[in-house]
PLY file of the C-alpha trace (Angstrom):
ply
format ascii 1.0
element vertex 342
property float x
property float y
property float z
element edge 341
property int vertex1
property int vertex2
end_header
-2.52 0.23 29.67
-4.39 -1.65 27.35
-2.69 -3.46 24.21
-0.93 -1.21 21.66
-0.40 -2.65 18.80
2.18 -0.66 16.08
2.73 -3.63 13.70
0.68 -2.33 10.94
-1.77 -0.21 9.77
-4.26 -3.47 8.93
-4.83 -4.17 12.83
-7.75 -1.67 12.59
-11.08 -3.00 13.60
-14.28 -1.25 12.58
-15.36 1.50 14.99
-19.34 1.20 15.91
-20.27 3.74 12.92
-18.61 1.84 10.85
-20.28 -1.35 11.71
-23.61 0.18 11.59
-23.14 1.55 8.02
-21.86 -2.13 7.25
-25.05 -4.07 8.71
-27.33 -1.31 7.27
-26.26 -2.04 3.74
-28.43 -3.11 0.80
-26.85 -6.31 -0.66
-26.85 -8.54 -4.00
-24.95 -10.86 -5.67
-21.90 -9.26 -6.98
-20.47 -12.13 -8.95
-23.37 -11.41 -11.10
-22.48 -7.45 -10.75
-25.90 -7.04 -8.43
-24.53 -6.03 -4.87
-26.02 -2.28 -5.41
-23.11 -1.28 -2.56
-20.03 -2.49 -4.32
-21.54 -0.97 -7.56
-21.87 2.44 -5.28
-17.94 2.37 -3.86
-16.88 1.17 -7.35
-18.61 4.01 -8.83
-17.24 6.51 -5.75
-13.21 5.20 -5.96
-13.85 5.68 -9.69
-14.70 9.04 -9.67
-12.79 9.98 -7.04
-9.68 8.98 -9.05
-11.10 10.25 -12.97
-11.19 7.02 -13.81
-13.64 4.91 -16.20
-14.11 1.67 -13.98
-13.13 -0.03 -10.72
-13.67 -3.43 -9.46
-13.92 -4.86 -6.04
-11.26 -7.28 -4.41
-10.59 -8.86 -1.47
-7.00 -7.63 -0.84
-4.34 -5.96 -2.48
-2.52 -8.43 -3.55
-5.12 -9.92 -5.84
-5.41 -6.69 -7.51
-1.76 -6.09 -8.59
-1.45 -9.80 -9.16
-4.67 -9.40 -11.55
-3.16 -5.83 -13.10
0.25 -7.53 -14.00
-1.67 -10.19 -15.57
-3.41 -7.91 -17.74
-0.38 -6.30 -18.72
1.88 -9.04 -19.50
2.51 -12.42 -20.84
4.26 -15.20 -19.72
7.96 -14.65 -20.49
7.55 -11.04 -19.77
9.76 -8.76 -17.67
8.32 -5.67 -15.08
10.92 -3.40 -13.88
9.88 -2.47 -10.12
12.45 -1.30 -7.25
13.53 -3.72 -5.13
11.81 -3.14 -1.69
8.56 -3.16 -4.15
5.66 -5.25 -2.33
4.95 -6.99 -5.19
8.52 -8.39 -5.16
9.10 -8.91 -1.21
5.50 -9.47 -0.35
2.59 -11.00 -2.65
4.21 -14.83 -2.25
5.81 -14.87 -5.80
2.70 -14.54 -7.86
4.42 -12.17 -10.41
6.33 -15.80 -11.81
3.56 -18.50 -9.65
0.37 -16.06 -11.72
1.71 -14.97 -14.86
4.91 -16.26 -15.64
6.74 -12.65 -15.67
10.38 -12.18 -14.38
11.41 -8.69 -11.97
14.04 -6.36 -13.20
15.13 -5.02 -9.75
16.27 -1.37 -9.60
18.65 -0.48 -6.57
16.53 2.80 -5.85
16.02 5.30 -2.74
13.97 4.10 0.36
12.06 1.98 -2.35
11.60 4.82 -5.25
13.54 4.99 -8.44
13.92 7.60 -10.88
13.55 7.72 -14.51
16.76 7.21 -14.96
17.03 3.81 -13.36
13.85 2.70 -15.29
15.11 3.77 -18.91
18.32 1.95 -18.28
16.32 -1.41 -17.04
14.68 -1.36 -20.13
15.79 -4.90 -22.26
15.90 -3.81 -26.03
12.80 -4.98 -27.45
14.66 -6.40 -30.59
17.14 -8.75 -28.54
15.27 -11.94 -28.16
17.80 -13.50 -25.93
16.06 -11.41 -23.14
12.70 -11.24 -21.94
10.80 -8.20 -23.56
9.91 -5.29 -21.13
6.45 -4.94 -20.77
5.52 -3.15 -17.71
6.88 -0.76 -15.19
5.46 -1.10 -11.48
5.68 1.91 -8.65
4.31 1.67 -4.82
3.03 4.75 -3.29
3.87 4.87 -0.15
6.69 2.56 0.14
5.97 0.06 2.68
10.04 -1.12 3.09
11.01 2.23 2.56
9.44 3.44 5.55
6.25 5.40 4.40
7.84 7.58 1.82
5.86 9.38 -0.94
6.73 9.66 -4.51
8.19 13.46 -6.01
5.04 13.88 -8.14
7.40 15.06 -11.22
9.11 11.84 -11.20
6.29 9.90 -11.34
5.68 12.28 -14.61
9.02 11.38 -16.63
8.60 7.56 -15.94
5.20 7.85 -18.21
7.11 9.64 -20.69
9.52 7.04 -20.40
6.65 4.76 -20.56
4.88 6.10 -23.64
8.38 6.25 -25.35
8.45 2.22 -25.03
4.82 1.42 -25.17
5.21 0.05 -21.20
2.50 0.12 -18.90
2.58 1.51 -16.26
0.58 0.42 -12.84
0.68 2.00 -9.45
0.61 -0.19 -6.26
-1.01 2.50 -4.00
-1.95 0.35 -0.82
-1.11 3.46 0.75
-2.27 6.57 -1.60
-4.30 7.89 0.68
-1.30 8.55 2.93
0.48 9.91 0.58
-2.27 12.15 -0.95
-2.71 13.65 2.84
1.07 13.80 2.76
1.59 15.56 -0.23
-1.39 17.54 -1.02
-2.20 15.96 -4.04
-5.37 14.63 -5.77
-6.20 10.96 -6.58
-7.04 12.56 -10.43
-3.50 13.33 -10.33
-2.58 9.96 -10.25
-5.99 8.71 -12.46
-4.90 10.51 -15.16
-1.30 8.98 -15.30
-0.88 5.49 -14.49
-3.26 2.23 -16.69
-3.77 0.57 -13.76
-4.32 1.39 -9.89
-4.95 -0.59 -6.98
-5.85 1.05 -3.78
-6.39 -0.35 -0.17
-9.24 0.42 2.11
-8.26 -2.23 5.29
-4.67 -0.14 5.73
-4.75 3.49 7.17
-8.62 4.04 6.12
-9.40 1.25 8.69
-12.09 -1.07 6.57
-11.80 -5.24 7.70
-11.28 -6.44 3.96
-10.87 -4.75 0.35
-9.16 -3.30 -1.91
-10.19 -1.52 -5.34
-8.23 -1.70 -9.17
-8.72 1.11 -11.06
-8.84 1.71 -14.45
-10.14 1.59 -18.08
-13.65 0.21 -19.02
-11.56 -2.62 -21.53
-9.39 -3.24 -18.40
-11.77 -3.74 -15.83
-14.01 -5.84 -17.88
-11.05 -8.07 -18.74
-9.87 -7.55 -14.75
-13.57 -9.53 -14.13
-12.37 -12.75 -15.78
-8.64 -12.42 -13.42
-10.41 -12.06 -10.84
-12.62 -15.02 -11.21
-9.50 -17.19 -11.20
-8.18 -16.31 -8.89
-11.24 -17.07 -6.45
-11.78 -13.37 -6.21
-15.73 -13.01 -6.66
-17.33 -12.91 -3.75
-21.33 -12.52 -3.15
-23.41 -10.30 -0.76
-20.30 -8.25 -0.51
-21.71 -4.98 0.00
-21.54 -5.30 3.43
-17.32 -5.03 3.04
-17.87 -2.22 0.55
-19.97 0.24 2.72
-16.81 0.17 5.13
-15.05 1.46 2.33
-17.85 4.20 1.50
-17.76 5.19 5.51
-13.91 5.08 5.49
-13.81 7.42 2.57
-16.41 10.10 4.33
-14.66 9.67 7.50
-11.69 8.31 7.76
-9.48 9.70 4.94
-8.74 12.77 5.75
-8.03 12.27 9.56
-4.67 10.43 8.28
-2.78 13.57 9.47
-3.21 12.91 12.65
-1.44 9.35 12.03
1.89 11.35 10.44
1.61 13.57 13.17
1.75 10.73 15.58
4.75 9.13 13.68
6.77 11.81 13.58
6.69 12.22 17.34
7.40 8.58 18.09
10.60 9.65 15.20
11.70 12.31 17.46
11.34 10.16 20.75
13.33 7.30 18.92
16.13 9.50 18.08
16.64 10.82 21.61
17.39 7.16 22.83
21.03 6.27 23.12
19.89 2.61 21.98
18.78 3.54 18.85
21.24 3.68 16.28
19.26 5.50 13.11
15.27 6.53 12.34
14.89 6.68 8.94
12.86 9.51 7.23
9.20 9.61 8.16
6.61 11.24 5.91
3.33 9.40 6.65
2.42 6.38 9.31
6.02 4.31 8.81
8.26 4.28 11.36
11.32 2.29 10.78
14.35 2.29 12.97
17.70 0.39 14.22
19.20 -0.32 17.47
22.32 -0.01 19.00
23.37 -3.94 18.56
26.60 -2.93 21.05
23.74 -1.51 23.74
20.49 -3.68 22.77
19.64 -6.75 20.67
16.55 -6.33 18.68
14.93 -9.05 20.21
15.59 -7.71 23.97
14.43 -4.50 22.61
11.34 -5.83 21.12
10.57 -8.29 24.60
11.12 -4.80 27.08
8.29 -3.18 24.62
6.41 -5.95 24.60
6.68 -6.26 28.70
4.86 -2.89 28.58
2.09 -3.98 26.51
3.78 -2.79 23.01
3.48 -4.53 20.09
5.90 -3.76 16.75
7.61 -5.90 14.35
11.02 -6.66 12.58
11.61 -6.23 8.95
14.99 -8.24 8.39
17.86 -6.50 7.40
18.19 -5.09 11.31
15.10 -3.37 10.82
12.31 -2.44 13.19
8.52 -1.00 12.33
6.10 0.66 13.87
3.11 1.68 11.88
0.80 4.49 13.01
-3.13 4.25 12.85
-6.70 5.01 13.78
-6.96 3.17 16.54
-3.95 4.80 18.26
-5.46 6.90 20.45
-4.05 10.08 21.42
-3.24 8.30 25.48
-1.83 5.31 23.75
0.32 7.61 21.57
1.59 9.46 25.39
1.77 6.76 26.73
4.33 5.15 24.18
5.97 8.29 24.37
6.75 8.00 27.62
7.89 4.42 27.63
10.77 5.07 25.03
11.74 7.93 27.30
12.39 5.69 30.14
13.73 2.79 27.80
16.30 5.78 26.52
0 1
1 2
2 3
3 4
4 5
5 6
6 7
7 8
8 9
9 10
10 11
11 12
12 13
13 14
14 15
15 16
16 17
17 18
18 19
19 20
20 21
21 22
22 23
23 24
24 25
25 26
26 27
27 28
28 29
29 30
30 31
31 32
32 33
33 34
34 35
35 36
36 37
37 38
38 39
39 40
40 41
41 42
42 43
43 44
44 45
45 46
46 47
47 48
48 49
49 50
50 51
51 52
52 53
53 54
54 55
55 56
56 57
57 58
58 59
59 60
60 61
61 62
62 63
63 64
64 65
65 66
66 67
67 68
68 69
69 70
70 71
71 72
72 73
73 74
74 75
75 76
76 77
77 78
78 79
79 80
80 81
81 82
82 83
83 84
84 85
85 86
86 87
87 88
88 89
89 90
90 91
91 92
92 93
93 94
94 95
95 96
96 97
97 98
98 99
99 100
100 101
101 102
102 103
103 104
104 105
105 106
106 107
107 108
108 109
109 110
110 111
111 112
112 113
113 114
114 115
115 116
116 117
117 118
118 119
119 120
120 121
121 122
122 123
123 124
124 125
125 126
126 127
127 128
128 129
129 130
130 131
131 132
132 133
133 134
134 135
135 136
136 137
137 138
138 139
139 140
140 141
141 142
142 143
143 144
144 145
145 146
146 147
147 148
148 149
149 150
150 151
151 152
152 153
153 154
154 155
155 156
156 157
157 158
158 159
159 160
160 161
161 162
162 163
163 164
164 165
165 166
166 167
167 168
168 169
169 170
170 171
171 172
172 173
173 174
174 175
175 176
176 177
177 178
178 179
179 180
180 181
181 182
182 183
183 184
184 185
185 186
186 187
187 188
188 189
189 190
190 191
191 192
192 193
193 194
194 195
195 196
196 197
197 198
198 199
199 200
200 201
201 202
202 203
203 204
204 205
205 206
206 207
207 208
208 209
209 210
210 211
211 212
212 213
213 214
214 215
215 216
216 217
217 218
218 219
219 220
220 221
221 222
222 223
223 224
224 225
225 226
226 227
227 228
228 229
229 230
230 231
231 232
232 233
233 234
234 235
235 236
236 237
237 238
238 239
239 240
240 241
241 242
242 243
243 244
244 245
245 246
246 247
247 248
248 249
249 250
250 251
251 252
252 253
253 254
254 255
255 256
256 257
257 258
258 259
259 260
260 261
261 262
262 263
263 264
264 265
265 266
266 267
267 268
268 269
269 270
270 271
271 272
272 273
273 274
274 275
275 276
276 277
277 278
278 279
279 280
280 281
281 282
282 283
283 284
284 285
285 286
286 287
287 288
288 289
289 290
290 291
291 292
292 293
293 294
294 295
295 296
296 297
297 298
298 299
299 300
300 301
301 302
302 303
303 304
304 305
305 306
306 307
307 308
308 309
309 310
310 311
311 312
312 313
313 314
314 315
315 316
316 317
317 318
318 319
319 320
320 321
321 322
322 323
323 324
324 325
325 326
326 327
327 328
328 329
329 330
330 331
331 332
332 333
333 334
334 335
335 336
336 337
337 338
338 339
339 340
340 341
């Protein structure tokens, strides 16, 4: 069997349509806003979402780095949970970019209520600690295993938002799983958050990119962010057609990546080493083993003798991460491997 690799969604590469939609594109300079294909998926995510504007990135992290810039000043505080990517993952750039301190709430599988949020609010008045600014959510939760957002939630934290004049940004890397998921709209989301950013190189499988969403004030402003922080790029539209083909093609065959997950789930759980799979809802698979039966690092080298590739978290947790180019035999095939691992 050839290599399967389960460590993330971002080990795509682009399939042969997608490469010929890529060299076929018509190209400009897009630091000077003239690549007529980034203007084209800019336009697309935009309206896809109900928003004014979006702007072009190379990853993820550079747009919720730029969108917490926006929305804060040095001395600042955002109140995110604390398996939030921006927290665990983006290197520190919420202090190292813009100065701003995390108020950690200790929420479910990485999703807190409104609750939690209205109680990590500092009172605005008490100078002695730094002033709330900014509330930050992350749709799907990567450390919490794939999980979507209750819609209504996401409702009362804006209220609780507009009650405190916060912002309020979504990291949704992983939106489109959890739109699939849950059967909801991106103009759902459009219409309630000031600030988006949205992956195309995760589940849709694009090389590079990711998109911020939002106002025609913010985006404008987002343009002079992303300039410092080495952002612009030039003939670009060849990364942004993979993002128009990934949206025609790609998006909605996600289901077939939950489907795939939630079988590995039920495989996992029938194996006496395995001590607990968490919830899975989308692509995330994230387990424990038995550390009486099986280390995690003997458990990881047996999968990797049979050409499987996943990764640990910390914490005594292990990820797999479902994707396009899982194929349906590399999915029995894996399958059948845990069953004789049992």
């Amino acid at each position: 069997m050839e290599e399967i690799n389960l460590i993330s969604d971002t080990v795509t590469r682009p399939s042969k349509k997608m490469l010929n939609a890529m060299m076929s594109a018509k190209v400009g300079d897009d630091v000077f806003k003239n690549d007529p294909t980034i203007n084209a998926l800019e336009a697309k995510v935009a309206n896809l979402f109900g928003v004014e504007a979006a702007l072009f990135f190379p990853s993820g992290t550079m747009t919720n780095q730029t969108a917490i810039k926006l929305h804060t000043q040095p001395g600042d505080q955002l109140i995110c949970d604390k398996y939030a990517h921006i927290y665990n993952y983006e290197g520190g750039g919420v202090s190292f970019n813009s100065g701003v301190s995390c108020k950690l709430v200790d929420g479910h599988r990485g999703m807190m209520t409104a609750s939690q949020v209205e109680d990590a609010i500092n009172p605005p008045d008490f100078y002695h600690s730094p002033l709330t600014t900014l509330v930050c959510i992350e749709n799907t939760t990567n450390k919490g295993g794939g999980a979507c957002w209750d819609f209504n939630e996401l409702e009362k934290i804006k209220k609780i938002c507009v009650e405190n004049k916060l912002k309020y940004h979504l990291d949704g890397a992983r939106i489109w799983n959890a739109l699939i998921a849950k059967k909801e709209t991106p103009k759902q989301y459009g219409a309630l958050f000031d600030s988006i950013s949205v992956c195309l190189s995760k589940g849709l499988g694009c090389p590079v990119g990711s998109v911020l969403l939002g106002s025609e004030e913010l985006v404008h402003k987002a343009l002079r962010i992303r300039k410092i922080l080495g952002g612009g790029m030039r003939q670009a539209g060849y990364l942004a057609a993979a993002g128009i083909y990934a949206l025609d093609n790609h998006w909605k065959r996600m289901a077939e990546d939950h489907l795939r997950a939630k079988e590995i789930g039920e495989a996992l759980k029938a194996m006496a080493t395995v001590k607990k799979v968490e919830p899975i809802e989308t692509n995330i698979i994230i387990f424990e083993v038995d550390e009486n039966q099986i280390s995690e690092a003997e458990f990881l080298a047996k999968l990797k003798q049979r050409n499987i590739h996943i990764i640990a978290m910390g914490q005594g947790k292990l990820r797999m991460v479902t994707h396009m180019d899982f194929t349906q035999k590399m999915h029995e095939y894996t399958l059948l491997t845990l069953a004789s691992l049992g």
